[in-house]
GUGULO-268359 format. One record per residue: x, y, z of N, C-alpha, C in turn; chain; residue in three letters. Coordinates in Angstrom, 2 decimals, always signed. Example, Ala and Ser with C-alpha at 12.3 -4.5 7.8 and 13.67 -1.06 7.14 Angstrom:
2
site n_px:+13.19, n_py:-5.69, n_pz:+7.80, ca_px:+12.30, ca_py:-4.50, ca_pz:+7.80, c_px:+13.20, c_py:-3.30, c_pz:+7.80, chain:A, res:ALA
site n_px:+12.85, n_py:-2.25, n_pz:+7.08, ca_px:+13.67, ca_py:-1.06, ca_pz:+7.14, c_px:+12.90, c_py:+0.03, c_pz:+7.87, chain:A, res:SER
***
This chain:
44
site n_px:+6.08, n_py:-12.93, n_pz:+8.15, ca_px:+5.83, ca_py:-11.62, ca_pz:+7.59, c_px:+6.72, c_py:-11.44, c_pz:+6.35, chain:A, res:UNK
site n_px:+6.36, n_py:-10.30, n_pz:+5.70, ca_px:+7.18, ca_py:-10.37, ca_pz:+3.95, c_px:+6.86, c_py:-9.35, c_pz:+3.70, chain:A, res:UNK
site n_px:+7.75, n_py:-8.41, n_pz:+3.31, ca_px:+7.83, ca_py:-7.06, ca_pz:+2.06, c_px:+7.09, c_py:-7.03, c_pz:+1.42, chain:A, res:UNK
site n_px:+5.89, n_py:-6.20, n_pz:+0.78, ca_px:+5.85, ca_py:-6.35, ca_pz:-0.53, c_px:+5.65, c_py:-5.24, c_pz:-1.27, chain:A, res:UNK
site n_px:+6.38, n_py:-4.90, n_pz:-1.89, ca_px:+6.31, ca_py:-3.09, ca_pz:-3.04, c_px:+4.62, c_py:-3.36, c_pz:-3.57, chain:A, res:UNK
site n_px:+4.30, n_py:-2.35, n_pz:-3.66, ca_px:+3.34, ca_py:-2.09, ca_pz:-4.29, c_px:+3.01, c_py:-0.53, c_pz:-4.94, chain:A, res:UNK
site n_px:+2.06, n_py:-0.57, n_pz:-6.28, ca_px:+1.74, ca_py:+0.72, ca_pz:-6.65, c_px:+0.53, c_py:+1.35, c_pz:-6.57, chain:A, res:UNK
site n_px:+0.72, n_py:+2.58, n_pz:-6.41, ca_px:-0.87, ca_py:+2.67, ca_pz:-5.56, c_px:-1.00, c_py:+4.15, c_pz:-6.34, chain:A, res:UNK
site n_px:-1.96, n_py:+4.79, n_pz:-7.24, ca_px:-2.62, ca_py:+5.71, ca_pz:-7.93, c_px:-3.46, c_py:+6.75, c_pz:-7.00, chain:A, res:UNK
site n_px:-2.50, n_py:+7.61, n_pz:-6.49, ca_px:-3.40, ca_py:+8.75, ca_pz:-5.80, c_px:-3.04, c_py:+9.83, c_pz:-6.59, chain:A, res:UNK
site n_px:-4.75, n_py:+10.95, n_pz:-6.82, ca_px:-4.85, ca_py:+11.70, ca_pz:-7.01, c_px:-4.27, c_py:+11.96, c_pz:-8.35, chain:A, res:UNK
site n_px:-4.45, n_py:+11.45, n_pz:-9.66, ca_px:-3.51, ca_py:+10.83, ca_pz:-10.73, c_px:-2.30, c_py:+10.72, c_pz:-10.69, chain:A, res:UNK
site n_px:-1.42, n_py:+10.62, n_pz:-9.82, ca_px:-0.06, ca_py:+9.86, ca_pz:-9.44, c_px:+0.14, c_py:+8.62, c_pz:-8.78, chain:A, res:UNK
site n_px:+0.82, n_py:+7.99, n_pz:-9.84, ca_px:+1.49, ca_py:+6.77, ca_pz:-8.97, c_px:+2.75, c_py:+6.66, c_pz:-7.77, chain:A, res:UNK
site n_px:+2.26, n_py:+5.70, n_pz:-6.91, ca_px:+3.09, ca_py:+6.21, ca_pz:-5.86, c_px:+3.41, c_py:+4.54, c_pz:-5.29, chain:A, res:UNK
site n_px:+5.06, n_py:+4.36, n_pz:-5.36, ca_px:+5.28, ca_py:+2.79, ca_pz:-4.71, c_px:+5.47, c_py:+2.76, c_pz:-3.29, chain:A, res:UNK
site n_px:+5.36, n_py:+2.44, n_pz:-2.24, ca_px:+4.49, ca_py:+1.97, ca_pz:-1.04, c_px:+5.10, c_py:+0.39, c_pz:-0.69, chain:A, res:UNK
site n_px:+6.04, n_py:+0.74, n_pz:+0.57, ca_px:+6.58, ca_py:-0.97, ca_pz:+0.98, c_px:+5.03, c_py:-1.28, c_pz:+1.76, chain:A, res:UNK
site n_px:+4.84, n_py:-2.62, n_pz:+2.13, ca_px:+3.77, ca_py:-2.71, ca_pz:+2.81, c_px:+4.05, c_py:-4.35, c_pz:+3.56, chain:A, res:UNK
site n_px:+4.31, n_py:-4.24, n_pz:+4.24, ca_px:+4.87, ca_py:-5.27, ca_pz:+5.51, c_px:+3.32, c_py:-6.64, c_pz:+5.70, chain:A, res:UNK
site n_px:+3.42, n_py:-7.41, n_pz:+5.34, ca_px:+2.38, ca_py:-8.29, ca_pz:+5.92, c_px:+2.25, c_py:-9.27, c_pz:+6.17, chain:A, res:UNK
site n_px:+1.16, n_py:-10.49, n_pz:+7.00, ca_px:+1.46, ca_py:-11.83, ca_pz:+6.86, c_px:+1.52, c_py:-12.34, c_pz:+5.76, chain:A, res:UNK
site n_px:+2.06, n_py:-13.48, n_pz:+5.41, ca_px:+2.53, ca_py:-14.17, ca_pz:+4.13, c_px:+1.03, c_py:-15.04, c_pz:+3.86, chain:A, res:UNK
site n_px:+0.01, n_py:-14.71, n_pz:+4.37, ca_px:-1.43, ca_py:-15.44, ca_pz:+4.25, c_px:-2.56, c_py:-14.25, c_pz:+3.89, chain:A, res:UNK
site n_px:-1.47, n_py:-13.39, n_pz:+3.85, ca_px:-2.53, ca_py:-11.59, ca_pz:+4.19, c_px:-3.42, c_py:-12.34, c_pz:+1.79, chain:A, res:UNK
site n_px:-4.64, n_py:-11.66, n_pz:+1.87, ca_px:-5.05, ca_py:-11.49, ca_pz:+0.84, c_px:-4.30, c_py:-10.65, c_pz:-0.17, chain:A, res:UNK
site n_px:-4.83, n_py:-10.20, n_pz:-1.65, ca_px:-4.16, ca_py:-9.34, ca_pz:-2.44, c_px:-5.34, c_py:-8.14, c_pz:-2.24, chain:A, res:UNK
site n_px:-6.32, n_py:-8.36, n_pz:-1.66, ca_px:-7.19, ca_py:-6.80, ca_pz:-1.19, c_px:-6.86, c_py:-6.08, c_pz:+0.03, chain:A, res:UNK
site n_px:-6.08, n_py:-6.95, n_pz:+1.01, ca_px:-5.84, ca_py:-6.46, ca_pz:+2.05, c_px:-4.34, c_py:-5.71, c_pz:+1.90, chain:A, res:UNK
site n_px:-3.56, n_py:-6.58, n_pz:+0.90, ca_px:-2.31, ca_py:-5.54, ca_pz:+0.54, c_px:-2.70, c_py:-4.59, c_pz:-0.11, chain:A, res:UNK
site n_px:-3.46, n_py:-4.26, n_pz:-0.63, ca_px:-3.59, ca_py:-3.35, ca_pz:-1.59, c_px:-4.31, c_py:-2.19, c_pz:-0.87, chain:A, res:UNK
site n_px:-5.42, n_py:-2.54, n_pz:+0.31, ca_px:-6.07, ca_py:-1.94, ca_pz:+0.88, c_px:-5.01, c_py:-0.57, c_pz:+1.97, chain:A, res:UNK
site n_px:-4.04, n_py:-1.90, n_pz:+2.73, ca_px:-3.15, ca_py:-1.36, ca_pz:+3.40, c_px:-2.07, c_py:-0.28, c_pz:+2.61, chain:A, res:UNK
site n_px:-1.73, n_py:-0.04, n_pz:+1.53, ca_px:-1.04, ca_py:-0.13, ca_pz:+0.45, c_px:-1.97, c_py:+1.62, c_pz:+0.55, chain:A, res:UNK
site n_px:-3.19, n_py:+1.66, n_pz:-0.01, ca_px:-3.70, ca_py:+2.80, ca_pz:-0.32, c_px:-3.64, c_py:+4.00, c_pz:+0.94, chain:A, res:UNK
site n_px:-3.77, n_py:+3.15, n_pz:+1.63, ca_px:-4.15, ca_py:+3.83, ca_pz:+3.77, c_px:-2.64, c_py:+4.51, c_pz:+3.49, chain:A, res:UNK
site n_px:-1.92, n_py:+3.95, n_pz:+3.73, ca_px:-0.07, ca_py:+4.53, ca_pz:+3.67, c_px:+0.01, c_py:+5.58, c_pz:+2.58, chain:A, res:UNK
site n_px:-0.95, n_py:+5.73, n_pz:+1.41, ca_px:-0.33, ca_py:+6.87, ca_pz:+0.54, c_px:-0.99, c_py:+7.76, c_pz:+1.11, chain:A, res:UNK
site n_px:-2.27, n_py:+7.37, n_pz:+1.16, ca_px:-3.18, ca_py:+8.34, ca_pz:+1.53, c_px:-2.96, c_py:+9.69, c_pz:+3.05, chain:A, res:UNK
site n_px:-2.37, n_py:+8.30, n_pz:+4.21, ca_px:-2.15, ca_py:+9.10, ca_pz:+5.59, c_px:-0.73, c_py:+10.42, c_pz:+4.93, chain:A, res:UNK
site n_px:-0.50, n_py:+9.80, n_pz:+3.84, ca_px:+1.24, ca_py:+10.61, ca_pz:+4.01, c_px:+1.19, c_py:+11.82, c_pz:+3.17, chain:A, res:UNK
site n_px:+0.10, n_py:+11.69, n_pz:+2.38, ca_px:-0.25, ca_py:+13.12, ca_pz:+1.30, c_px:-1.06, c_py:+14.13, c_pz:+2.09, chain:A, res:UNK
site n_px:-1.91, n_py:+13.18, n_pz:+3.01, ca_px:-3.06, ca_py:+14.68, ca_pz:+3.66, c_px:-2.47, c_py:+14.68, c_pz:+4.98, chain:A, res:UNK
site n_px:-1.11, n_py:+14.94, n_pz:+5.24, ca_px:-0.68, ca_py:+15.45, ca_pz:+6.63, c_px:-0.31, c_py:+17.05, c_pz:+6.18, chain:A, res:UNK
***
């Protein structure tokens, strides 16, 4: 497993996002996971 920062554009703000994954994970699936995490944490 491995860290990886990422930036993720909600709602015209950028927002950086750790995102924990296998070291085999794709760059759509980080990114995918990446959006889910901004997203769950703005519409609570």
């Amino acid at each position: 497993m491995i860290e990886i920062t990422v930036t993720v554009n909600y709602r015209g703000q950028d927002y950086q996002t750790n995102v924990i994954v296998n070291k085999r994970a794709r760059k759509e699936e980080v990114l995918r996971l990446a959006q889910e995490q901004v997203t769950k944490q703005w519409t609570r």
